[in-house]
C-alpha positions in Angstrom: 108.5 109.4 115.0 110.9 106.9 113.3 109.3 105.8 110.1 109.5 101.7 108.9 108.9 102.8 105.2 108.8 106.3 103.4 107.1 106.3 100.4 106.5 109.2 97.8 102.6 110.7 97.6 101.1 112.7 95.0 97.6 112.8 93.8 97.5 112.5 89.9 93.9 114.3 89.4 92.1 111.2 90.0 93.7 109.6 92.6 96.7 109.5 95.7 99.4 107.4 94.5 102.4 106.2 96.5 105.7 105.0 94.8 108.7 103.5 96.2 111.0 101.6 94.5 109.1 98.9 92.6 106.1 99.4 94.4 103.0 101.7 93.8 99.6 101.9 94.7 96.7 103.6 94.2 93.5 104.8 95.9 90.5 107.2 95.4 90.5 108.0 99.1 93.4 108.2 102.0 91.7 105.5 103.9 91.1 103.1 100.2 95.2 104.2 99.6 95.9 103.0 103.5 94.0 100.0 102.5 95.9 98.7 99.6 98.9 99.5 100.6 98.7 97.4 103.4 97.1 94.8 101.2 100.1 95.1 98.7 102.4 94.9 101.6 100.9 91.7 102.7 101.5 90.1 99.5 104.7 91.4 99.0 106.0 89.8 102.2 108.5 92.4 102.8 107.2 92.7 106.4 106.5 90.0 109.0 102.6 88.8 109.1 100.5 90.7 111.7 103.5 93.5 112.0 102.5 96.8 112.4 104.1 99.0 110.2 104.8 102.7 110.6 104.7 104.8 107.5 105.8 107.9 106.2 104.2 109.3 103.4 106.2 112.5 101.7 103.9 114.8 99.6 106.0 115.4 96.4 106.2 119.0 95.9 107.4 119.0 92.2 103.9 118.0 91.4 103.0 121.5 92.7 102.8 124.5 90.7 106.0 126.5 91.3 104.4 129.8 92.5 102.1 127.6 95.0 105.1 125.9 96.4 105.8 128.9 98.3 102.7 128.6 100.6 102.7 124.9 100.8 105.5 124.1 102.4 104.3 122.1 105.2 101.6 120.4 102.5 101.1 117.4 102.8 102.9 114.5 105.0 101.2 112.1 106.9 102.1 109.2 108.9 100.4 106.4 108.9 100.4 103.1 111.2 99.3 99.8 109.2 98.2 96.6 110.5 99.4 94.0 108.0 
C-alpha cells in the first residue's frame, strides 16, 4: 500500500505522538490521534480539501527497551486512511 505521508509514532507514557518534520500531534487514544491529525492537516493545507489521505505510521523502536526489541519487531505500524 503506497503511503501519502509517513510519520514517526511513539507513545510517551501518556500519550501516541506522531512527528514529522515540523509537525506533531498528540492523542490519548489511536482514534483521538487519527482525529487531530487530520484536524492539523486540515489547517496546515498541505493536502487538497476533502482529499483522502493515506498514512503510514512507523512505531519508533528506539523508544523500546533494547532486550524487548528482539520480540517486537513487527510492533507497531499501522496505516491509516484520513478524510480531511
Amino acid at each position: 500500500m503506497k503511503a501519502d505521508l509517513e510519520v514517526k509514532l511513539i507513545h510517551d507514557g501518556r500519550h501516541w505522538v506522531i512527528c514529522y518534520q515540523t509537525l506533531q500531534v498528540r492523542g490519548r487514544t489511536l482514534p483521538e490521534l487519527d482525529q487531530n491529525l487530520a484536524e492539523c492537516l486540515r489547517e496546515r493545507g498541505d493536502f487538497p480539501a476533502a482529499s483522502q489521505v493515506t498514512v503510514f505510521m512507523g512505531f519508533d523502536f528506539e523508544t523500546l527497551p533494547t532486550w524487548l526489541r528482539q520480540y517486537a519487531y513487527h510492533y507497531f505500524n499501522r496505516y491509516v486512511l484520513l478524510r480531511l
